[in-house]
C-alpha beads as a LAMMPS data file, in Angstrom:
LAMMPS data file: protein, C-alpha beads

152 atoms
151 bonds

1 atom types
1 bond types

-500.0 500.0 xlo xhi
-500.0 500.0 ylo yhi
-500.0 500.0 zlo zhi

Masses

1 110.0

Atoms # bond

1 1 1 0.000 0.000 0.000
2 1 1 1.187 3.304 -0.650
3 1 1 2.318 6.153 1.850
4 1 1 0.059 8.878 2.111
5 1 1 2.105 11.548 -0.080
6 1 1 2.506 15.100 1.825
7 1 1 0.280 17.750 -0.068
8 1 1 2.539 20.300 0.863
9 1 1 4.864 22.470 -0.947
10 1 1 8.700 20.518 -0.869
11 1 1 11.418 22.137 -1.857
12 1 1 12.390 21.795 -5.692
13 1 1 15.695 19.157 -4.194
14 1 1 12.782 17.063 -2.090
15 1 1 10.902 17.001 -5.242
16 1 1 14.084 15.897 -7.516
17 1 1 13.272 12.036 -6.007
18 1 1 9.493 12.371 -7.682
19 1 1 11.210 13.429 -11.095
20 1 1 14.150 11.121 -10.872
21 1 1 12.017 8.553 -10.848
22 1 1 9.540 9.732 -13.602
23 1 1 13.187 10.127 -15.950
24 1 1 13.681 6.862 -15.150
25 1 1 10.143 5.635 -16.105
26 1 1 9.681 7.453 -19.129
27 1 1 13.544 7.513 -20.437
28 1 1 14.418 3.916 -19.949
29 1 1 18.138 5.330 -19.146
30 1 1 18.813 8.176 -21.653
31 1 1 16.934 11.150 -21.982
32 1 1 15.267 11.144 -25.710
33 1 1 13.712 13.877 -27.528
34 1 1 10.376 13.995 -27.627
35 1 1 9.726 14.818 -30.897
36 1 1 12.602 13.321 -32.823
37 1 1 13.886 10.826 -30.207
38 1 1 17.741 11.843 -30.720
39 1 1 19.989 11.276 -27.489
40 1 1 22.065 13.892 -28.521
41 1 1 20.118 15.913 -26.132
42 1 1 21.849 18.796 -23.103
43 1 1 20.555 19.734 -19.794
44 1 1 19.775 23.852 -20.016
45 1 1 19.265 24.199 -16.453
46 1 1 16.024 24.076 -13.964
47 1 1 12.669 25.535 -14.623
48 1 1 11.020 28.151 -11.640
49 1 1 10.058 24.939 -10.757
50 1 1 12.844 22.834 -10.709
51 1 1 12.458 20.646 -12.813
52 1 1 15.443 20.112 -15.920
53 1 1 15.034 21.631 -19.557
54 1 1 16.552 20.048 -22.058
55 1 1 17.563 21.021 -25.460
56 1 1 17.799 18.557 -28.132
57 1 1 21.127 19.222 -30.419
58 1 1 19.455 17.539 -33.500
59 1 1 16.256 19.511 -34.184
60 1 1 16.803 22.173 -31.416
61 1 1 13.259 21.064 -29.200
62 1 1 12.833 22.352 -25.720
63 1 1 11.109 19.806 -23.213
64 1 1 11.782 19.293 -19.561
65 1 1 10.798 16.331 -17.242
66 1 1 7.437 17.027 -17.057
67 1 1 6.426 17.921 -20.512
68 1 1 3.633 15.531 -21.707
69 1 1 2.753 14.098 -18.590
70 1 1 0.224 14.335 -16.380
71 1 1 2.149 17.205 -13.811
72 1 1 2.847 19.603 -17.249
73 1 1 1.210 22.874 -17.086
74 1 1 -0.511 22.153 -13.475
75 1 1 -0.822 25.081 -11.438
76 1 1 -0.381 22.250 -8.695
77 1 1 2.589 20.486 -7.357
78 1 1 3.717 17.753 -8.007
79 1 1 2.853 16.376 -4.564
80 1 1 -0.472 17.584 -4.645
81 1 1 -1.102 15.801 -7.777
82 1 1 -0.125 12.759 -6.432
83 1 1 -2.890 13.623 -3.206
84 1 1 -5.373 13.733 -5.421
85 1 1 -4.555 10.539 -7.179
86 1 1 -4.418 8.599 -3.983
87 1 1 -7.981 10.294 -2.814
88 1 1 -9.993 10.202 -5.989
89 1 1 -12.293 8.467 -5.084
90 1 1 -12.471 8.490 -0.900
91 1 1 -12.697 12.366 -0.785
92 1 1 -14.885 14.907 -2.516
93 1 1 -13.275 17.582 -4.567
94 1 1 -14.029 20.078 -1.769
95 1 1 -12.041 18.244 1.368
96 1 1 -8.977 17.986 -1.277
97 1 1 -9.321 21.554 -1.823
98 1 1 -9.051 22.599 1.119
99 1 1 -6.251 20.285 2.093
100 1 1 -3.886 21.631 -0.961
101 1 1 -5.446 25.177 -0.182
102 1 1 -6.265 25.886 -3.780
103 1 1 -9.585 25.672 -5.439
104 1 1 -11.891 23.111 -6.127
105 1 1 -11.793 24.025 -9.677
106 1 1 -7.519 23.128 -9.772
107 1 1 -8.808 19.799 -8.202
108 1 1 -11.445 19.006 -10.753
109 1 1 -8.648 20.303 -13.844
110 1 1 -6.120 17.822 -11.979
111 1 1 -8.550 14.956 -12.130
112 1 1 -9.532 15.184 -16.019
113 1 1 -5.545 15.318 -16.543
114 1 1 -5.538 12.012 -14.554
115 1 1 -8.183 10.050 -16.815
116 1 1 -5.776 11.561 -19.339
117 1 1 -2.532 10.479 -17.729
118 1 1 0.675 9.393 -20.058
119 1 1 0.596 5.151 -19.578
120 1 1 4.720 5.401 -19.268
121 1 1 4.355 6.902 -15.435
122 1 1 3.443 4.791 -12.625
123 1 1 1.495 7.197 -10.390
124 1 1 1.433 3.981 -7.642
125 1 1 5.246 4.057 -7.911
126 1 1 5.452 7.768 -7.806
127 1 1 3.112 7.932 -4.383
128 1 1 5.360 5.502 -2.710
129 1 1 8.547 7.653 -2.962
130 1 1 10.015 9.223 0.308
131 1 1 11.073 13.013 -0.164
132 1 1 13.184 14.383 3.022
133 1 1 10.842 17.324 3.279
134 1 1 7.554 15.474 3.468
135 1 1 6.763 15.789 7.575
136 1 1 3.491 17.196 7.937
137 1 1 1.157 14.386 7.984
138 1 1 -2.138 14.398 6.503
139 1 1 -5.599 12.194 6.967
140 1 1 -5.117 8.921 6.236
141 1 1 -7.412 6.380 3.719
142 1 1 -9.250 5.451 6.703
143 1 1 -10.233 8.408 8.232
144 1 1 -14.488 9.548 6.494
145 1 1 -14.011 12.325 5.143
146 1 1 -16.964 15.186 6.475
147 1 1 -20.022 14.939 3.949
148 1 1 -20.667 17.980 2.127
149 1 1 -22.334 20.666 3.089
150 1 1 -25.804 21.659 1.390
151 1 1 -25.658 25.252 0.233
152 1 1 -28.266 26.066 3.348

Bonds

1 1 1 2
2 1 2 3
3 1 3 4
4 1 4 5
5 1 5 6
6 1 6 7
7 1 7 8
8 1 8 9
9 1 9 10
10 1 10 11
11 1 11 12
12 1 12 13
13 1 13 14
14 1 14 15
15 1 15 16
16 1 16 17
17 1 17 18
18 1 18 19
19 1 19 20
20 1 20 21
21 1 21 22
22 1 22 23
23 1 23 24
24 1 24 25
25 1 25 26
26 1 26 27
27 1 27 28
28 1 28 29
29 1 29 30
30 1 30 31
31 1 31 32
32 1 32 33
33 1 33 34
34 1 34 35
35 1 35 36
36 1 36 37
37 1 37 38
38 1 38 39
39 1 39 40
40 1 40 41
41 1 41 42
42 1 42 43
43 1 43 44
44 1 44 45
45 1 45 46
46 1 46 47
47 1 47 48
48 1 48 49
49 1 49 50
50 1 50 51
51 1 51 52
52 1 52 53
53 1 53 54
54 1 54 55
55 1 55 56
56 1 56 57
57 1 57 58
58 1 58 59
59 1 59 60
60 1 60 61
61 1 61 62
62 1 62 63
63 1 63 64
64 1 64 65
65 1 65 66
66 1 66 67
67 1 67 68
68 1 68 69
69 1 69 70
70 1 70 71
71 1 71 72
72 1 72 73
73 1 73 74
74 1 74 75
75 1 75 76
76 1 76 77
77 1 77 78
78 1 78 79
79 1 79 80
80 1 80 81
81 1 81 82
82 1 82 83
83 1 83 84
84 1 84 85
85 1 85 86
86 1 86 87
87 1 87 88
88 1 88 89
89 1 89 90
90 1 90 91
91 1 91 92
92 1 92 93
93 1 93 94
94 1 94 95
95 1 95 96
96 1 96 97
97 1 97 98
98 1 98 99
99 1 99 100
100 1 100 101
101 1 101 102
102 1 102 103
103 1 103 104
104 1 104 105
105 1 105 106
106 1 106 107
107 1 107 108
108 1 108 109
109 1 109 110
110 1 110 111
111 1 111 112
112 1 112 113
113 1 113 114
114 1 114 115
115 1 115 116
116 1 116 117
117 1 117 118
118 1 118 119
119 1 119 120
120 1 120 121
121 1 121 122
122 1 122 123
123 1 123 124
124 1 124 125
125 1 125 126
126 1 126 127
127 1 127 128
128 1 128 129
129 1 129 130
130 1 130 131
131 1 131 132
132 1 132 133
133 1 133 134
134 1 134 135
135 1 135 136
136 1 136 137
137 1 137 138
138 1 138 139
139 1 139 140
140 1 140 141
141 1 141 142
142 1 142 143
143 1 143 144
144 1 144 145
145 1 145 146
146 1 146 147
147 1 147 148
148 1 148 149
149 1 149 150
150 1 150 151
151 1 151 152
């Protein structure tokens, strides 16, 4: 069973485990272009949010970690992602909300890009990696979440 993953915001090096792994998953090794699959890719630093950019030397495409997966172009963390993967379907929209402290609308955008999620990444395997700055604990599977309230 997985650990429950911190919702929190980590620090971009606590985070480098979650995208390790997902370079792992989805480059098999090497880091390949995305559109032309050349290895004769470079490293161009880390994004605001840490993540790496990459250049590829053959037809000069920018891409980074996350681009094409389901954490690209979420106003969300990566850890908060992952909380809403592991609650899906045990809490409502509004409980996750106002764990993350963002909207219920960035909860219900994250969960259409999960239907849509990229086969390559595990999101199981992802939840189960340990991040040094993941210490404030949150409610567990087995806790019931509150029912909604009505709008009375």
């Amino acid at each position: 069973m997985a650990t429950d993953v911190d919702p929190s915001e980590g620090s971009n090096n606590g985070r480098e485990a979650y995208y390790q792994l997902i370079r792992e998953q989805r480059f098999d090794g090497a880091v390949a272009c995305l559109e032309c699959t050349s290895t004769d890719v470079i490293t161009r630093g880390l994004s605001t949010r840490g993540v790496r950019q990459y250049v590829c030397q053959a037809c000069q495409a920018e891409f980074t970690d996350l681009t094409g997966t389901v954490f690209d172009e979420q106003s969300l963390s990566v850890e908060a992602v992952l909380y809403i993967h592991q609650h899906n379907t045990t809490r409502p929209a509004r409980l996750m909300a106002e764990a993350l402290d963002c909207s219920q609308e960035a909860i219900r955008e994250a969960q259409e890009a999960l239907k849509k999620a990229s086969p390559n990444i595990d999101m199981n395997s992802l939840c189960d990696v340990q991040t040094t700055d993941h210490s404030t604990p949150v409610q567990t599977h087995s806790e019931t979440p509150e029912p909604d309230e009505g709008p009375w």
